[in-house]
C-alpha positions as CSV (number, residue, x, y, z in Angstrom):
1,X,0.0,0.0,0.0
2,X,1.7,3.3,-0.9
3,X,2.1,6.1,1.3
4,X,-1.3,8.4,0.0
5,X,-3.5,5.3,0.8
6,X,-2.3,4.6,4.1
7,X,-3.0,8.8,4.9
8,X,-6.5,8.1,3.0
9,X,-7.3,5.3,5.4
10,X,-5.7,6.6,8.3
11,X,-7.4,9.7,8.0
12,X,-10.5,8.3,7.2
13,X,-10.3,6.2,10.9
14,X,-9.5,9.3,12.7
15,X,-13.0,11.0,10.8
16,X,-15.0,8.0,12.1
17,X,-13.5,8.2,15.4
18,X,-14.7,11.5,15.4
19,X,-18.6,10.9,14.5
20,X,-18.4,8.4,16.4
21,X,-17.1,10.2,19.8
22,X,-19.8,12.5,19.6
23,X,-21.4,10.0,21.6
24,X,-19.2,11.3,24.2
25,X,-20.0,14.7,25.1
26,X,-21.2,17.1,27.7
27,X,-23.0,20.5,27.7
28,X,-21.6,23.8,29.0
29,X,-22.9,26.4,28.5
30,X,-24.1,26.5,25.1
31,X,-22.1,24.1,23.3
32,X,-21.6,20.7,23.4
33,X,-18.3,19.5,24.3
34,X,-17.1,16.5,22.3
35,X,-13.0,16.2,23.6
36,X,-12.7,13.1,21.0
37,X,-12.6,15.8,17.8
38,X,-9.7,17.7,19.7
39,X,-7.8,14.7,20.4
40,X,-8.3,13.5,16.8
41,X,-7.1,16.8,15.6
42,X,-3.6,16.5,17.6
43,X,-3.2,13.1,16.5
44,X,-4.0,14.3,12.8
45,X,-1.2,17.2,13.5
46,X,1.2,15.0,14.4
47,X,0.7,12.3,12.0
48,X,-0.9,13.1,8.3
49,X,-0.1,16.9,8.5
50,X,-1.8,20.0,7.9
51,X,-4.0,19.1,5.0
52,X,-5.7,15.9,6.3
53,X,-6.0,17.8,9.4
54,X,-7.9,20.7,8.2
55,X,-10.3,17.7,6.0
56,X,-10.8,15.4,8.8
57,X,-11.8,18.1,10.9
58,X,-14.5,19.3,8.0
59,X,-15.9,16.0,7.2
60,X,-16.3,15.1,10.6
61,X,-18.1,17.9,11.3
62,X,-20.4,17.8,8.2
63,X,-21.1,14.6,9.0
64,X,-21.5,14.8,12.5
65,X,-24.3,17.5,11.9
66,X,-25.7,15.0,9.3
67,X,-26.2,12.5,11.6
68,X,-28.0,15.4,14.5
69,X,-24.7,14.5,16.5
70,X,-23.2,18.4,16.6
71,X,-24.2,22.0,15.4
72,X,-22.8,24.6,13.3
73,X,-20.5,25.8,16.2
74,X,-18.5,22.3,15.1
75,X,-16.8,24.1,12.0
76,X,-15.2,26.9,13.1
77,X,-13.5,25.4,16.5
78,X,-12.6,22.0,14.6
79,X,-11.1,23.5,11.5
80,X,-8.9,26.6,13.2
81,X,-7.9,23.8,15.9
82,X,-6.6,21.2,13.8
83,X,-4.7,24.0,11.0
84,X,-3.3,25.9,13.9
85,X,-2.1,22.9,15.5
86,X,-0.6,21.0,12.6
87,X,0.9,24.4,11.3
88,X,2.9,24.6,15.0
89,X,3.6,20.7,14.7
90,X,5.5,21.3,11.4
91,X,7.4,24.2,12.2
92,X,8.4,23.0,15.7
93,X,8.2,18.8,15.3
94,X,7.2,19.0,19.2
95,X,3.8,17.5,20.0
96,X,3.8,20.0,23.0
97,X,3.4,22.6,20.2
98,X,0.6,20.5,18.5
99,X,-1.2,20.2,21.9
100,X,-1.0,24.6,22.7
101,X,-2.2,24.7,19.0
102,X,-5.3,23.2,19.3
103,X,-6.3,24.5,22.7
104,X,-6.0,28.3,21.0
105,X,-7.1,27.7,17.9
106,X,-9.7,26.1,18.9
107,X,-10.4,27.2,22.7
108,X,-9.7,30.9,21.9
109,X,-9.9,31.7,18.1
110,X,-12.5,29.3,17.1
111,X,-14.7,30.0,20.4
112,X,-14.5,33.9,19.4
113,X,-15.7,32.7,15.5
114,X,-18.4,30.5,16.9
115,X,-20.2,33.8,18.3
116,X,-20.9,35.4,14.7
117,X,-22.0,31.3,13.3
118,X,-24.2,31.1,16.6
119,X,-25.9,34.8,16.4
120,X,-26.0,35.2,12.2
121,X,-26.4,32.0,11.0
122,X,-28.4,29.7,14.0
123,X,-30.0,32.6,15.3
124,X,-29.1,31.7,18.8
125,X,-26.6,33.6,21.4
126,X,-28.0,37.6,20.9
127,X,-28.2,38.4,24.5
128,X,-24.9,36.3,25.5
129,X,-21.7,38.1,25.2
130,X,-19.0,37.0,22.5
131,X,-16.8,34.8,24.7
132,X,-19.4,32.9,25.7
133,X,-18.0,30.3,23.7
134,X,-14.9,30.6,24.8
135,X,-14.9,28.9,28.3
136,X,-16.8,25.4,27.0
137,X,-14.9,25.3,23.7
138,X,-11.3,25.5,26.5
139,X,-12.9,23.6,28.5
140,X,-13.3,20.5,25.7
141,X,-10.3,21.4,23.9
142,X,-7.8,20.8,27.0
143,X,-9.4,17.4,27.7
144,X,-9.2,15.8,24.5
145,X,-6.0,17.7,23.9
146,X,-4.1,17.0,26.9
147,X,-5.1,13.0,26.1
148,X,-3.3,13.2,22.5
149,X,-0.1,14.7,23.8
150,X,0.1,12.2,26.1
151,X,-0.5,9.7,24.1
152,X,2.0,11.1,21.4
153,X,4.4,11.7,23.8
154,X,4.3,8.2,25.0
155,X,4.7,6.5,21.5
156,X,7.4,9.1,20.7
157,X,9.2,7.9,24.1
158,X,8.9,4.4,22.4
159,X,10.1,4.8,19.8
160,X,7.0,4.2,18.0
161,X,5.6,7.7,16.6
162,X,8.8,8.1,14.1
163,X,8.0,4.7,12.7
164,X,4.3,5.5,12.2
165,X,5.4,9.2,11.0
166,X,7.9,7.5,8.6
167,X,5.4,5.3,7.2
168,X,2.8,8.2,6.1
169,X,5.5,10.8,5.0
């Protein structure tokens, strides 16, 4: 199997890990935390790279909202989270970098976008101030963030994380 199909499949794993661990969320606020996209988008980062990142982050989210499993506010956090922290990763090659990636792209940036999606497109969040978002979309980002860099961490100690990364790249 060359390289571009292992990505492919890999990548489309990560997606359906994704719709699938929207089973696993928890409301504050008014969003929905699901920590599984966030730790797919670190793992993403660290091991397909920007551009699968950014697309497994998309499709999840169009299909989570397909399937009644997520909202709008899925797009903006996902997306910004997973370019921002691949974009550190390849710069830097330190997972730590991948991890702080996600958590402001997605915590901070995308929380700030997900006010103009919630108030002009849904219709929803006209009395609540912009950051809002900010605190739940943290909140989820750190968990399933924080989870990835371990793990990452711990196949890099192994030895096992350059293998993988030398088998997709």
């Amino acid at each position: 199997m060359n390289k571009n199909s292992k990505k492919l499949v890999l990548a489309s794993l990560l997606c359906g890990l994704c719709v699938v661990g929207s089973f696993i969320t928890f409301p504050v606020l008014a969003s929905k935390c699901a920590p599984v996209q966030h730790f797919v988008n670190v793992m993403c980062a660290v091991l397909l790279g920007r551009y699968y990142g950014v697309s497994v982050a998309f499709s999840a989210s169009v299909l989570r909202n397909i399937l009644g499993l997520g909202s709008l506010l899925a797009f903006p956090g996902s997306m910004i989270g997973a370019f921002l922290s691949s974009t550190l990763y390849s710069k830097t090659k330190s997972v730590t970098a991948a991890v702080v990636g996600e958590i402001v792209g997605t915590g901070i940036i995308g929380g700030l976008l997900a006010y103009p999606v919630a108030t002009l497109i849904m219709g929803k969040g006209g009395e609540l101030a912009f950051y809002v978002y900010v605190t739940p979309f943290l909140i989820s980002t750190v968990a399933g963030s924080v989870i990835a860099g371990i793990l990452a961490i711990s196949l890099d100690k192994m030895g096992v994380l350059p293998k993988m990364q030398e088998e997709l790249r």
